[in-house]
C-alpha positions in Angstrom: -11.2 -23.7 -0.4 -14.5 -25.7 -0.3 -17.1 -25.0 2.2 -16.9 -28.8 2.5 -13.3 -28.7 4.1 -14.8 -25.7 6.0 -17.4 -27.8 7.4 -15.2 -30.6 8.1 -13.0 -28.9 10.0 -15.7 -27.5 12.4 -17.3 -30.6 13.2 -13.8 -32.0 14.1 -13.5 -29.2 16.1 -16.2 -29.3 18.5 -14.5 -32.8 20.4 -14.1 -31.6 23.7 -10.2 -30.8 24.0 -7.6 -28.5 24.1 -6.9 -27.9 20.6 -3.8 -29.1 19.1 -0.6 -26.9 18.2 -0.2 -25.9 14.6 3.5 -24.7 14.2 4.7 -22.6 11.5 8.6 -22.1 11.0 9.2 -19.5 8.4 11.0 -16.4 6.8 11.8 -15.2 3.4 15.3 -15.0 4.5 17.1 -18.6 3.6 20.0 -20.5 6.3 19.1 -18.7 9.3 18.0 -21.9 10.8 14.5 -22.4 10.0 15.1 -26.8 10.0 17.3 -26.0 12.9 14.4 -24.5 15.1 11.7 -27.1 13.3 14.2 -30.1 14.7 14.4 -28.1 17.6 10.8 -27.9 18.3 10.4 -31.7 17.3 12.6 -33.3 19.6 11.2 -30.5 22.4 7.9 -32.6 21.8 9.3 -35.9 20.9 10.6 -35.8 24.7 7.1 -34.5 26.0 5.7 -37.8 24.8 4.5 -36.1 21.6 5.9 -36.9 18.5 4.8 -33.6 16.2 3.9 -34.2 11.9 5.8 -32.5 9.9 5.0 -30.7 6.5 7.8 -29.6 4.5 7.7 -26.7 1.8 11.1 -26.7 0.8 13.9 -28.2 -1.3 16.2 -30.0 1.7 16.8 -33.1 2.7 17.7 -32.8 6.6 14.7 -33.1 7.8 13.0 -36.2 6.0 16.5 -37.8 7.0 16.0 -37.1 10.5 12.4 -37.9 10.6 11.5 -40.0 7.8 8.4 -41.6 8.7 7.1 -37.8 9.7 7.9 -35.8 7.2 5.3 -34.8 4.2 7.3 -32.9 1.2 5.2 -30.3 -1.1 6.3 -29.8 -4.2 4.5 -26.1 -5.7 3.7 -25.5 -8.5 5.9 -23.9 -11.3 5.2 -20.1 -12.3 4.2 -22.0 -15.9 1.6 -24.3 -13.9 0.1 -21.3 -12.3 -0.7 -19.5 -15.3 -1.9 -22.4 -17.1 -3.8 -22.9 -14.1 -4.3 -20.8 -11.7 -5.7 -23.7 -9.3 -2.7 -25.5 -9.0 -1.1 -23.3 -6.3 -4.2 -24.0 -4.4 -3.8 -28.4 -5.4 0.3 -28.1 -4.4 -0.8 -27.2 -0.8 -3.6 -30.1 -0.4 -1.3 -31.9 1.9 -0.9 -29.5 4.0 -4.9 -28.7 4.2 -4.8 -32.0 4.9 -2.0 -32.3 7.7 -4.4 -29.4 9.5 -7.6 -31.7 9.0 -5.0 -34.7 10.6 -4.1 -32.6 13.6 -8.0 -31.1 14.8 -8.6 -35.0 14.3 -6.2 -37.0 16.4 -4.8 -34.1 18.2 -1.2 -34.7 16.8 1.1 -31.7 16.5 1.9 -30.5 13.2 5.2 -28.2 12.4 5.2 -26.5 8.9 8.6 -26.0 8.0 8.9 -23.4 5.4 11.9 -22.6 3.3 13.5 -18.8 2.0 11.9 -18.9 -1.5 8.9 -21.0 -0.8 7.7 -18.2 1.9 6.0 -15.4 -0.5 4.0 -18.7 -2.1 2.8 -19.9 1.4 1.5 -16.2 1.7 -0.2 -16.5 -1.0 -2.2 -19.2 -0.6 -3.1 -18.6 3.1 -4.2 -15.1 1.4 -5.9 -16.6 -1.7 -8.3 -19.8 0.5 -8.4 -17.6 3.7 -7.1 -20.1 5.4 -7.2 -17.8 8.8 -10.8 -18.0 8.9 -10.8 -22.3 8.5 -8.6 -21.8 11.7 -10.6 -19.7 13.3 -13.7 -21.7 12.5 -12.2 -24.8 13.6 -10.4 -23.5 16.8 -7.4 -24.3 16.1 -4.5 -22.3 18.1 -1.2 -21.8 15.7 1.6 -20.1 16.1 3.9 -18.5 13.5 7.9 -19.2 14.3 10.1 -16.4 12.6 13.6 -16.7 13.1 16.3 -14.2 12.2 19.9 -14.2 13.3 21.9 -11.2 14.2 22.6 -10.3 10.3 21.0 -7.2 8.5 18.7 -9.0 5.9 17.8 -11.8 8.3 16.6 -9.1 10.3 15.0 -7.1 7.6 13.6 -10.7 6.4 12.2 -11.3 9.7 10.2 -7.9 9.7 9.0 -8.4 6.3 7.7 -12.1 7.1 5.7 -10.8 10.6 4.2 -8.1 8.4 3.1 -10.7 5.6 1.9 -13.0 8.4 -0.1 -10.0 10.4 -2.1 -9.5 7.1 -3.4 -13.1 6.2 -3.1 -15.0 9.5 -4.2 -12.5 11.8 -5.5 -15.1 14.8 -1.9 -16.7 14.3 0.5 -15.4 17.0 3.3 -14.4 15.5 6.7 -15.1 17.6 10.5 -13.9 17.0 12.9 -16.6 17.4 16.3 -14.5 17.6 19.1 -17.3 16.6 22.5 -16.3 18.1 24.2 -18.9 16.0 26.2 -15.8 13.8 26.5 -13.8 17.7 24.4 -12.1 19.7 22.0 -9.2 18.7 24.1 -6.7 20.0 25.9 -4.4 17.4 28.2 -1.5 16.9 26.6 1.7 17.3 25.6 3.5 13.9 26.6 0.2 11.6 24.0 -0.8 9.2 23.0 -3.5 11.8 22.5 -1.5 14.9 20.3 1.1 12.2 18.0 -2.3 11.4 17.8 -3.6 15.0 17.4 -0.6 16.7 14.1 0.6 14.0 12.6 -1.9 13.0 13.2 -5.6 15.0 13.8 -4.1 18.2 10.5 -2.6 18.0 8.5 -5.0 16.9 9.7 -7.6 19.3 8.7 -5.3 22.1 5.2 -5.8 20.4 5.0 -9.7 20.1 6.4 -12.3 21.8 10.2 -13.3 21.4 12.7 -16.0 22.5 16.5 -16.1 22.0 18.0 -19.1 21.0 21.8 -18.7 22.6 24.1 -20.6 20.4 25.5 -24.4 20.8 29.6 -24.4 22.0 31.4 -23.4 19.1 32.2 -26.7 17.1 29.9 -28.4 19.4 27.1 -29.5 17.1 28.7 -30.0 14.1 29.9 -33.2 14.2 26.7 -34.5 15.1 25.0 -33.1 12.1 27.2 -34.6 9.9 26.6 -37.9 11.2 23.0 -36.6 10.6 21.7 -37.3 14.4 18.9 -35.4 16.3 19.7 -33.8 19.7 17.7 -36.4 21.3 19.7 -39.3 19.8 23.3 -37.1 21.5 21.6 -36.7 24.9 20.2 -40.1 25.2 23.9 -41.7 23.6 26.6 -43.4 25.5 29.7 -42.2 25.5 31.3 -45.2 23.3 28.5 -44.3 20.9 29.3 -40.5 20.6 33.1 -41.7 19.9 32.2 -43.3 17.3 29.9 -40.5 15.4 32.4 -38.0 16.4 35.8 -39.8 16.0 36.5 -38.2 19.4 38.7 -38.9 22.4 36.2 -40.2 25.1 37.0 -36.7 27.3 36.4 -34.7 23.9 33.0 -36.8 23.7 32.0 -36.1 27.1 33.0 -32.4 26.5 30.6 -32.5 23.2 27.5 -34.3 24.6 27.3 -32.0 27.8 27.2 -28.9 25.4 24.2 -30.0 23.1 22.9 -31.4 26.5 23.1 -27.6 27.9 21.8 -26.4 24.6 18.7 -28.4 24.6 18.0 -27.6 28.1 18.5 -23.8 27.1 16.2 -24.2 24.2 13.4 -26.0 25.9 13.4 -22.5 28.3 13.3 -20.5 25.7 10.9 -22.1 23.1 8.8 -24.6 25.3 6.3 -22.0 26.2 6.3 -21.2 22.4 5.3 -24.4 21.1 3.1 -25.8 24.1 5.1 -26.9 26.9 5.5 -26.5 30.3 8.6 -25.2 32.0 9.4 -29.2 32.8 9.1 -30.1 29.6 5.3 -31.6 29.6 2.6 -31.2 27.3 0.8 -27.6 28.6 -3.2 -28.3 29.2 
């Protein structure tokens, strides 16, 4: 990276201000909710008064449904491109330099979702332009998101990830999200679970910080993602309205609001410290 971009990002940097949250969401380990928590995170924000960017390294199209005036898309290069040029890792990821420049600048949040096979190449490039050191110069606090539910390679995914992250973002803070969607991280002694949890991400989140996400109501949230609606647009709905996304019995759709209502108020506790807010959901100074 260009001592240009360096410089620019420095300058930006010495406004007066709190700096701005930079939010990665990330593990090697694919449909362990990484969009989930980024959604999560933006309608945690959205209701602070903030709406967040979002930078998108991955295949799906939830989240530039959900959001689509918000949501910047990389496309990396191919394994062929690389080799023919070994620059165009470093040109795929130009948005998201740019997103960072965006967010010293105006002070808008950005969240960097990250999918399974796209998380070595991120690596990579934070590695290979020493991107640590632009945030560092710039002052910009980030924080690294890594979930993992109660399943044996999500877990070993989620250790691998933190120990990637460690060695090119060091000033990142690195933060466990433990997802109970699949159940809680509680296991039967001895199975090949309990031998993960108990040696490896037990340990290490005693050493960094950690959240648990508890699970939505079984059956509760489904319905509304099909219909493809945030949690913000449930909470804030009528109950006529929620019929009609659900195709429930008004009961049933009172039943089904309160529990993603309950959820988001759980999530908020558990991740609002996380991503910069305060325990009543405002913007932290």
């Amino acid at each position: 990276m260009s001592r240009t971009r360096t410089s620019r990002l420095a300058e930006t940097a010495a406004i007066p201000a709190s700096p701005p949250s930079l939010i990665f969401v990330g593990s090697d380990k694919g449909g362990i909710g990484k969009s989930f928590v980024t959604a999560l995170a933006a309608d945690l924000l959205d209701v602070a008064g903030t709406a967040p960017r979002i930078v998108q390294i991955d295949e799906q199209e939830r989240l530039p449904a959900l959001y689509p005036d918000r949501v910047t898309t990389l496309s990396l290069a191919s394994m062929d491109d690389v080799r023919r040029d070994p620059g165009a890792i470093v040109a795929a990821f130009d948005p998201l330099y740019a997103a960072i420049e965006r967010t010293i600048g105006d002070r808008v949040p950005t969240i960097v979702d990250i999918g399974g096979p796209q998380q070595t190449a991120v690596e990579e490039y934070c590695g290979l332009v020493d991107l640590d050191a632009d945030l560092a110069e710039a002052g910009l606090s980030a924080v690294w998101l890594v979930p993992a539910t109660a399943e044996p390679e999500a877990m070993r995914g989620a250790v691998r990830t933190s120990t990637a992250i460690a060695r090119v973002l060091p000033s990142v803070r690195r933060t466990l999200v433990l997802n109970e969607r699949d159940g809680s991280f509680r296991f039967y002694p001895g199975s090949p679970a309990d031998r993960i949890w108990s040696a490896e991400l037990q340990p290490l989140a005693g050493t960094l910080a950690s959240a648990r996400l508890p699970a939505i109501a079984p059956g509760s949230w489904a319905p509304f993602e099909a219909a493809g609606k945030r949690f913000v647009d449930v909470v804030a709905a009528e109950i006529p309205e929620i019929q009609r996304w659900t195709g429930r019995s008004r009961p049933a759709a009172k039943v089904l609001r309160g529990d993603v209502a309950f959820f988001l108020s759980a999530a908020q506790e558990a991740l609002g410290d996380l991503i910069g807010l305060d325990r009543d959901g405002s913007d932290a100074e």
